[in-house]
Each structure stands twice: as structure tokens, then as C-alpha cells.
Residue, then its C-alpha position, 0 to 999 in steps of 0.5 A: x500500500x502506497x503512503x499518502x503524499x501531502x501536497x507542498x504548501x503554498x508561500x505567502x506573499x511576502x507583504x501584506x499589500x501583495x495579496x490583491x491589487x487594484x487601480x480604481x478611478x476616484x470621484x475627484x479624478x485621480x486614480x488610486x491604488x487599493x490593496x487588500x489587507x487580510x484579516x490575519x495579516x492586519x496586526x496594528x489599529x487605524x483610523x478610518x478616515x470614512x467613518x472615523x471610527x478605528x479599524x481594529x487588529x483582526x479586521x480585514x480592510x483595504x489601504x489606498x493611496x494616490x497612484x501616481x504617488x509611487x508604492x514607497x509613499x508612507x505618508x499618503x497612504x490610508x486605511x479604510x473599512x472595506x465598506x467606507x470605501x466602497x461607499x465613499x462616493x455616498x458620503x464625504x470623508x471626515x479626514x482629507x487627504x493631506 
């Protein structure tokens, strides 16, 4: 009887933001990058700038930023409950973008 071979295990990513990529269009125009954070990888707490409210360890959400900004722009990037970013064209952002 021949012995049960596992499959070898995937690699991870190695940075959180490699898992999902995508460039979507703004209501002011600009292109922006947005990059989903999945929940195990999401260790530090944030703050919402759709809702103001934080966005918890454990929480999955997105991290966007201006495109034209480049990937090493820290300081222009956010991080938004995957909800408040879907829905930012239905309502204001309390923060603005600096």
C-alpha cells in the first residue's frame, strides 16, 4: 500500500499589500491604488478616515493611496473599512487627504 503524499504548501506573499491589487478611478479624478489587507495579516489599529471610527487588529480592510504617488509613499497612504470605501462616493470623508 502506497503512503499518502501531502501536497507542498503554498508561500505567502511576502507583504501584506501583495495579496490583491487594484487601480480604481476616484470621484475627484485621480486614480488610486487599493490593496487588500487580510484579516490575519492586519496586526496594528487605524483610523478610518470614512467613518472615523478605528479599524481594529483582526479586521480585514483595504489601504489606498494616490497612484501616481509611487508604492514607497508612507505618508499618503490610508486605511479604510472595506465598506467606507466602497461607499465613499455616498458620503464625504471626515479626514482629507493631506
Amino acid at each position: 500500500m502506497a503512503k499518502r503524499r501531502t501536497p507542498p504548501r503554498r508561500q505567502r506573499p511576502s507583504t501584506p499589500f501583495a495579496l490583491s491589487r487594484r487601480v480604481e478611478l476616484g470621484a475627484d479624478g485621480r486614480d488610486y491604488d487599493v490593496r487588500a489587507v487580510a484579516a490575519s495579516r492586519a496586526v496594528k489599529t487605524y483610523r478610518c478616515p470614512g467613518c472615523d471610527h478605528e479599524i481594529k487588529p483582526s479586521v480585514a480592510h483595504v489601504v489606498v493611496w494616490p497612484a501616481d504617488s509611487g508604492d514607497d509613499a508612507l505618508d499618503d497612504r490610508r486605511h479604510w473599512h472595506t465598506s467606507c470605501w466602497a461607499n465613499r462616493a455616498n458620503r464625504g470623508p471626515t479626514r482629507t487627504w493631506s
